[in-house]
C-alpha atoms as one frame of an Amber mdcrd trajectory, in Angstrom:
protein
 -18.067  27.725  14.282 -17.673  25.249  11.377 -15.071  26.099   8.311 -16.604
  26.425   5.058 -14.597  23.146   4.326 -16.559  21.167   7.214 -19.427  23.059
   6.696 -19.232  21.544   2.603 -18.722  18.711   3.714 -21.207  17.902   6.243
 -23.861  19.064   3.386 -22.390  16.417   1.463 -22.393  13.836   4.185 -26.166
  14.409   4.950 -26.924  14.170   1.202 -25.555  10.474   0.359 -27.622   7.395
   1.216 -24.990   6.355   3.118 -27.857   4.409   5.759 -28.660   2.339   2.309
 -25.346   1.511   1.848 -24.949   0.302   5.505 -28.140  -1.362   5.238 -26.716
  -3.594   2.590 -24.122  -4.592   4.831 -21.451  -2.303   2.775 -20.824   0.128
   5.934 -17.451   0.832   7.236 -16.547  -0.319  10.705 -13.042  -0.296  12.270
 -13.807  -3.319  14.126 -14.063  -5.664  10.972 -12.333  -3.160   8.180  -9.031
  -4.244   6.328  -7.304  -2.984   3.124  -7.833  -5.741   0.074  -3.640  -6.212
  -0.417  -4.215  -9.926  -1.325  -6.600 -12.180  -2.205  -7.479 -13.651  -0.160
  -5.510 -12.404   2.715  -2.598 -13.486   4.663  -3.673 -15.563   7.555  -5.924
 -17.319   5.483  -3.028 -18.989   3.159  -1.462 -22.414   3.503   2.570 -22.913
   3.956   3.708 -23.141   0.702   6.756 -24.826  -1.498   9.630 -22.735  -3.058
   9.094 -25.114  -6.158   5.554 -23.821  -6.475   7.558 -20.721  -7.336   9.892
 -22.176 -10.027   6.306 -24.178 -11.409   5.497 -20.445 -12.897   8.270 -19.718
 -15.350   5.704 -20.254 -18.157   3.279 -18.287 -17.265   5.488 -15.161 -15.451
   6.553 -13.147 -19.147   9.615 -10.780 -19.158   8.344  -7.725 -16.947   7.711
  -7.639 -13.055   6.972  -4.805 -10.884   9.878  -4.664  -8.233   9.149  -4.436
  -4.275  11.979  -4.743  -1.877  11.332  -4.413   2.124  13.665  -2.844   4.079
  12.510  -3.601   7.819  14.589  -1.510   9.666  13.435   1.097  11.868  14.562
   3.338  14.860  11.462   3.121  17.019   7.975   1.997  16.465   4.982   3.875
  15.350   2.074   3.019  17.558  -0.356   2.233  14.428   2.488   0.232  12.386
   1.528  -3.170  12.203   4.041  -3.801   9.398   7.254  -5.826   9.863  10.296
  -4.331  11.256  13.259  -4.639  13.476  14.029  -2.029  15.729  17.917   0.368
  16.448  19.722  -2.451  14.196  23.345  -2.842  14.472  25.817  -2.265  11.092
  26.043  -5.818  11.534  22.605  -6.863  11.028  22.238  -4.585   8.338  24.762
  -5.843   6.402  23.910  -9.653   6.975  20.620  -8.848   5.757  21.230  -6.921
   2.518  23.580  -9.800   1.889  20.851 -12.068   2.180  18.491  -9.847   0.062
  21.231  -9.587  -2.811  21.621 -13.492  -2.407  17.788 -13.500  -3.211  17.996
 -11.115  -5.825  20.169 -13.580  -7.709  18.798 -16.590  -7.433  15.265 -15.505
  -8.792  17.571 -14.172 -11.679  18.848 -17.767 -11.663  15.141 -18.965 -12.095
  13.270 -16.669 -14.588  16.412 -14.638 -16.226  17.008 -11.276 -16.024  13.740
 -10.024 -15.876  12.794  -6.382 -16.860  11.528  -4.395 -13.544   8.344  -2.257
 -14.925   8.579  -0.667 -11.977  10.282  -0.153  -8.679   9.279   0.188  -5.173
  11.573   0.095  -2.145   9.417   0.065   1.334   9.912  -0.611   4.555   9.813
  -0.186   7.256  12.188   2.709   6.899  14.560   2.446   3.460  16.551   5.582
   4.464  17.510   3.713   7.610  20.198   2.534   4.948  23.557   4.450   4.632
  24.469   5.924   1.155  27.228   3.541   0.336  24.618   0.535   0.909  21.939
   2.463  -0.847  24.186   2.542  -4.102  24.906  -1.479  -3.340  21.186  -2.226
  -3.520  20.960  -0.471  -6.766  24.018  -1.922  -8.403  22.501  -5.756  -7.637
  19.085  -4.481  -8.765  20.425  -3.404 -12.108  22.648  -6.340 -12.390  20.040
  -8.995 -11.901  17.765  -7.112 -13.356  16.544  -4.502 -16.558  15.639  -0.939
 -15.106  14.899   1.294 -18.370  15.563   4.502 -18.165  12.490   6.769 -17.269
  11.242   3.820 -15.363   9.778   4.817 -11.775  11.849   4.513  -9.182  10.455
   4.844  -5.258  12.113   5.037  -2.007  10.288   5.777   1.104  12.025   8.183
   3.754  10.901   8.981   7.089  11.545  12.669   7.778  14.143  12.104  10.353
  16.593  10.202   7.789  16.390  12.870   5.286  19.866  13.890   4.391  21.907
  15.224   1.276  24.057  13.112   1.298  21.626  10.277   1.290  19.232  12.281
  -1.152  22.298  12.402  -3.376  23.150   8.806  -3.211  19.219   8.214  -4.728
  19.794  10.721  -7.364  22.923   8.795  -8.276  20.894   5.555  -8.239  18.283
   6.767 -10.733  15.601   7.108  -7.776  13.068   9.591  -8.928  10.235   8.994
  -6.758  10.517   9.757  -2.865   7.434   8.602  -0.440   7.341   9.946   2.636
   5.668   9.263   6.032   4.522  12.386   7.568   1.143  10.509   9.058   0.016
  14.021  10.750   1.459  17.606  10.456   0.160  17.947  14.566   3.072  17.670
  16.955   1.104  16.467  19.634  -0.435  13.481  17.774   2.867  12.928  16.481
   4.241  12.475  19.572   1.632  10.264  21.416   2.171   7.625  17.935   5.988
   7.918  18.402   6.766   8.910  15.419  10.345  10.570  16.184   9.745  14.251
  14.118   8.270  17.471  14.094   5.602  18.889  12.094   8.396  21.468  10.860
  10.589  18.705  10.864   8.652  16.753   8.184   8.430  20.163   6.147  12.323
  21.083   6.253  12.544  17.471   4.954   9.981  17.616   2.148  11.918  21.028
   1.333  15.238  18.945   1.508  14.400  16.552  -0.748  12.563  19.416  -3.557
  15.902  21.188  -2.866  17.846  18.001  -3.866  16.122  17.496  -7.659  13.169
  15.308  -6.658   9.622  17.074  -8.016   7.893  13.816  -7.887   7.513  13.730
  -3.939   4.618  11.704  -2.503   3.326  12.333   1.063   1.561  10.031   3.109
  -1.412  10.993   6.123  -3.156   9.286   8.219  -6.476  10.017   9.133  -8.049
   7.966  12.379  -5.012   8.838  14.821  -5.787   8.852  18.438  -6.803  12.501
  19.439  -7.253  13.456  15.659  -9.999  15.607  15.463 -11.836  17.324  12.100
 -10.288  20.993  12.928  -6.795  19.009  13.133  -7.279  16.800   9.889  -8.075
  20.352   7.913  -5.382  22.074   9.372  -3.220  18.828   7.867  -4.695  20.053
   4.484  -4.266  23.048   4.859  -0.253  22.217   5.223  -0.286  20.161   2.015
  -1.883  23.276   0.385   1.093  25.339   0.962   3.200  22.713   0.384   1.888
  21.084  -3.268   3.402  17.928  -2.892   3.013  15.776  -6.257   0.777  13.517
  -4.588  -0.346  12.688  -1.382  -2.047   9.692   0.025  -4.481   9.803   3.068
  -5.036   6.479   4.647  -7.817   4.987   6.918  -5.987   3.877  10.110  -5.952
  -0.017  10.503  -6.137  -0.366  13.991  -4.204  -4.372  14.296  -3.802  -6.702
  16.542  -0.196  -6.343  18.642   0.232  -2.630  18.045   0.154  -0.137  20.928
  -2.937   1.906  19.214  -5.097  -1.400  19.034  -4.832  -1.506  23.120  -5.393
   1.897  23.632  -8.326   1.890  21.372  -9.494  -1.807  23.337  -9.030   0.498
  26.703 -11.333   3.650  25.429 -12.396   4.159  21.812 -13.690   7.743  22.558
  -9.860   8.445  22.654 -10.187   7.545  18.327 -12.500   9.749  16.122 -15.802
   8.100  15.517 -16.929   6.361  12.499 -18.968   9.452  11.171 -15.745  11.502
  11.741 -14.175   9.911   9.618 -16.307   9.572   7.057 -16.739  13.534   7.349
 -12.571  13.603   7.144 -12.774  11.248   4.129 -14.933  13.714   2.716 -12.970
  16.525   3.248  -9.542  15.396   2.040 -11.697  14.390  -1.567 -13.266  18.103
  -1.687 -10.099  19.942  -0.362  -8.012  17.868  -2.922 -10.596  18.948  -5.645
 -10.273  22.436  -5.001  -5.964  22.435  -5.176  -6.808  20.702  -9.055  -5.681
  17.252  -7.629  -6.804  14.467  -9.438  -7.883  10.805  -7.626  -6.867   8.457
 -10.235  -6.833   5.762  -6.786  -9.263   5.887  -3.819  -6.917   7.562  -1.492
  -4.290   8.650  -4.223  -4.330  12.168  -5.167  -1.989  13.486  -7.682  -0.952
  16.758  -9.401  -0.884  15.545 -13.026  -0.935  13.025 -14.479   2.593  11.980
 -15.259   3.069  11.623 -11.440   0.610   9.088 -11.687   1.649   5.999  -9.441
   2.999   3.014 -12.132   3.952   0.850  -9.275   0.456   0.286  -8.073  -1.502
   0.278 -11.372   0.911  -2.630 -11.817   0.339  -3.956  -8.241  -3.214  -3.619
  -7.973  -5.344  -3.323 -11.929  -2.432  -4.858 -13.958  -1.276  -7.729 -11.753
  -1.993 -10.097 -14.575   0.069  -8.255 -17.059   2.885  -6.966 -15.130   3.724
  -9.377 -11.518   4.646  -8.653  -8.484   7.631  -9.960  -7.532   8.676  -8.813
  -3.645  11.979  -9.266  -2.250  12.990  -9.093   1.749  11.401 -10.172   5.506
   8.174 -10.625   4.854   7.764  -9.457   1.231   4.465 -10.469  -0.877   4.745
 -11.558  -4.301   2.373 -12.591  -6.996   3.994 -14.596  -9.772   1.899 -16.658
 -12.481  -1.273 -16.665 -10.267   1.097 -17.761  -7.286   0.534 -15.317  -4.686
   2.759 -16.100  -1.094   4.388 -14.195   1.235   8.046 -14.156   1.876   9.379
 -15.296   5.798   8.636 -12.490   8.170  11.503 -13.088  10.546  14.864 -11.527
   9.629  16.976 -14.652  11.247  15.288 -17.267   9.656  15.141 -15.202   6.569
  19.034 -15.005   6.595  19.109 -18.498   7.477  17.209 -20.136   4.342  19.358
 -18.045   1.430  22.366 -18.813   3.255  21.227 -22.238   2.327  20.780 -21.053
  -1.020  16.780 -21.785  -0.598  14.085 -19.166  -1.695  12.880 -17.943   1.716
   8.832 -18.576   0.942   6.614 -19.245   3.799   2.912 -18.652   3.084   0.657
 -18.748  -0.356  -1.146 -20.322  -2.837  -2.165 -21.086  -6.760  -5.094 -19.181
  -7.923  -7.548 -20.373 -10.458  -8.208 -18.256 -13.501 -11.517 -17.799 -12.018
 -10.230 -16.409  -8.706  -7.470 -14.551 -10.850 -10.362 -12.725 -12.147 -11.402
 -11.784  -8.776  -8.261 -10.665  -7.574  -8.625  -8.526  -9.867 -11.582  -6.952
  -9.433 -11.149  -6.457  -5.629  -7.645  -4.830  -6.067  -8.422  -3.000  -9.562
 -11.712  -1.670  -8.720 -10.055   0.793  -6.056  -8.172   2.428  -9.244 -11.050
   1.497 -12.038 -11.425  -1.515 -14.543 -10.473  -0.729 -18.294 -12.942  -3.195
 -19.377 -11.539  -4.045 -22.577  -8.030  -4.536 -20.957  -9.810  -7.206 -18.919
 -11.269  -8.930 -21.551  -8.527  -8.959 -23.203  -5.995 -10.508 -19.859  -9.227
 -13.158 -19.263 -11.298 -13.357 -21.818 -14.989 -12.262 -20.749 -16.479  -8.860
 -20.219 -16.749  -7.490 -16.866 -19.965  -6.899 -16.197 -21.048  -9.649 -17.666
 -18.867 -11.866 -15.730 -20.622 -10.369 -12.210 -23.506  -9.111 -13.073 -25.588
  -9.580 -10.610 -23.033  -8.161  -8.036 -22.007  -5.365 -10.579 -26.037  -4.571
 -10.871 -26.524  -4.167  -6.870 -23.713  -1.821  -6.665 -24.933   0.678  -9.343
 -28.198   0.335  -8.251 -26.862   1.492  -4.496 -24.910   4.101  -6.401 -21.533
   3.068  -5.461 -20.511   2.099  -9.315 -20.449   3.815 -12.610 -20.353   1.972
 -15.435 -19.519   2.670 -19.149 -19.071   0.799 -22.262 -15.449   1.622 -21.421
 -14.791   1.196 -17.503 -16.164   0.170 -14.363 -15.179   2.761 -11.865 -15.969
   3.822  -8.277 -18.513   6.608  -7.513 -17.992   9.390  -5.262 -20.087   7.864
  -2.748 -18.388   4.028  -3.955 -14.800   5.470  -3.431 -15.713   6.142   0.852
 -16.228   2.784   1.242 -14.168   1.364  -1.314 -12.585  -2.047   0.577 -16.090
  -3.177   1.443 -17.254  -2.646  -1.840 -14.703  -4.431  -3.414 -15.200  -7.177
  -1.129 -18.457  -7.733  -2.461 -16.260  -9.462  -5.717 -14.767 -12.323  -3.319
 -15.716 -15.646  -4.509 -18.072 -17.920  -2.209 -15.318 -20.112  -1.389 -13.280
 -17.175  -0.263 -15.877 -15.758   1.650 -16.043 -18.392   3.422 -12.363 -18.508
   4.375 -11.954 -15.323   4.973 -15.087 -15.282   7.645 -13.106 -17.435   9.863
 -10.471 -15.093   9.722 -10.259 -12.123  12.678 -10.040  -9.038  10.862  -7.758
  -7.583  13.307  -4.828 -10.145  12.230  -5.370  -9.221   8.459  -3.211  -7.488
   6.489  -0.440  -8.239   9.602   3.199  -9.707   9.082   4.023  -9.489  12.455
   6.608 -12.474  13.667   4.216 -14.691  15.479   2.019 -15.694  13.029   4.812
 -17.421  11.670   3.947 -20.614  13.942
């Protein structure tokens, strides 16, 4: 017998057009979906120059938004498709903060000592750091670089690093956002993705880290998981009920190429929800979220209030123009000046280069202002366009820039538009990567159609040849 949660749900899922939206080619399909992090993506860039870098002092101003990868971790999730090295040594730890502080200073060499709007350390797993080289991260961030106080501050934890004394090193360092992975409060879906906790694990950490002084505590889901079924996803909301986190995130499992979920689900798909499940548990994380008083300022983003709102990706994603990205470590991604590149996604070779005292760049490129425009509108959308701040960064209105693409979405019902914004419907915010890919240029298109959507989005080492 269906909860009154699936049961609302399923009422909602029968009443969207959601076959007109497929029949427009704006459908959802694990097969060809990827998450709009650059534009356009990875594998479709060319090598590109460290002095392409140093080209956009002009045009870079005095803030950036701060990312810095930290790619170590103990084991490896089976859905992770994201950079890491696995049981590191002391050693190797050490040779690569080194190498990360060595980077830190020379981009202070190049632009000054920039002001960092924001902070974001990711990973991989950052708690895989000891306290004592915690508090030597900080110390070159803040000596390189402005961090005002009040400014946000994240560090991602996986629930088996969680420690006081660690907890207490962040506090020291002005940390005052912690992300965590908890991907599924189900112990037995936790253990077939390797993840290396408990479900009461992961909630003795979250308490941990409350305990410590943190209130702005993000959790992160994934819905998608092999053997994840709609009574398991609500009884994964039902734990962040009792636990009122300040925000939580619920992602749509990328399934990539050279992970251990991507040949399971080759082997047998019927091991994976289907599509319509997860559109149902889509669905059902919006209307649970709704009734705990969340609000969704981004597609997947749901926060408490609004000053736990998430600066580090309005700056990453709506005001990349205003405030740039600048991301340091293995395999980083930057965008600086309309140059958008990716750092080296090897750990030796990234050692290697600033040992030499070279920026360790390896694949990007210069956007137009017209493509700047797009980029945009295919990362802002997912949050919602201010439409005067964008006329303001480029110039032209919105809507009147793409209107005929802008027309065909609110006709489908996936946008609303005001004098004011552009935003997302209910029914636009479900499918929001496809219908922000309907904002790529022709050109794009076109590259990105050659492109196998299972590599997208990837760093893994061997696309560096």
């Amino acid at each position: 017998m269906e909860s009154q949660l699936i049961k609302k749900a399923h009422g909602i899922q029968r009443q969207l057009p959601i076959q007109e939206v497929y029949g427009a080619g704006i459908g959802r399909s694990r097969d060809a979906y990827f998450l709009n992090i650059a534009y356009p993506s990875l594998q479709a860039m060319d090598v590109l120059q460290p002095q392409t870098i140093t080209d956009a002092i002009p045009t870079i101003g005095h803030k950036v938004a701060l990312y810095i990868h930290i790619p170590f971790c103990t084991r490896l999730c089976y859905y992770c498709h994201y950079y890491k090295v696995f049981g590191a040594g002391q050693g190797l730890v050490e040779s690569y903060l080194s190498a990360l502080f060595k980077e830190i200073e020379l981009y202070a060499d190049i632009f000054g000592r920039l002001e960092a709007a924001s902070v974001y350390i990711g990973g991989g797993t950052p708690s895989y750091l000891e306290p004592d080289q915690m508090k030597r991260l900080f110390h070159h961030i803040r000596r390189d670089l402005v961090v005002l106080l009040g400014t946000e501050i994240t560090f991602e934890m996986h629930p088996e690093s969680v420690t006081r004394d660690r907890l207490e090193a962040l506090r020291a360092c002005g940390v005052n956002r912690i992300s965590m992975g908890v991907e599924s409060f189900d112990d037995e879906i936790l253990t077939s993705e390797n993840r290396g906790h408990t479900s009461d694990e992961a909630v003795r950490a979250y308490e941990t880290i409350r305990h410590a002084g943190f209130d702005n505590i993000n959790l992160d889901l994934i819905y998608g998981l092999r053997r994840q079924t709609v009574s398991v996803w609500e009884q994964n909301l039902a734990q962040i009920a009792e636990l009122m986190p300040a925000s939580m995130c619920a992602y749509y499992l990328r399934v990539k190429t050279s992970t251990p979920d991507a040949k399971l689900y080759l082997a047998g798909a019927d091991g994976f929800p289907s599509e319509e499940d997860l559109l149902l548990m889509h669905i059902m994380t919006c209307e649970a979220m709704k009734e705990l008083e969340y609000d969704q300022p981004i597609v997947d983003w749901f926060v408490r209030s609004a000053k736990h709102f998430h600066q580090y990706q309005d700056h990453n994603w709506r005001q990349t123009d205003r405030v740039p990205l600048l991301g340091l470590g293995a395999s980083a991604y930057s965008y600086l000046g309309g140059v958008q590149y990716y750092n080296i996604n090897d750990i030796t070779k990234y050692i290697a280069q600033l040992k030499e005292g070279t920026l360790p760049v390896w694949k990007g490129e210069v956007l137009p202002p017209h493509e700047r425009m797009r980029r945009t509108a295919v990362l802002g959308l997912k949050m919602g366009i201010d439409r005067g701040e964008f006329a303001s960064t480029y110039g032209v209105d919105f809507c009147k820039q793409f209107s005929a693409t802008t027309e065909q979405l609110e006709k489908l019902g996936l946008l609303e538009i005001t004098p004011q914004s552009v935003r997302l419907s209910y029914l636009g915010a479900l499918f929001a990567d496809e219908v922000c890919r309907k904002f790529y240029s022709p050109a794009v298109k076109q590259r990105m159609a050659a492109v196998d959507p299972w590599l997208v989005s990837t760093t893994h080492p061997r696309f560096n040849h």
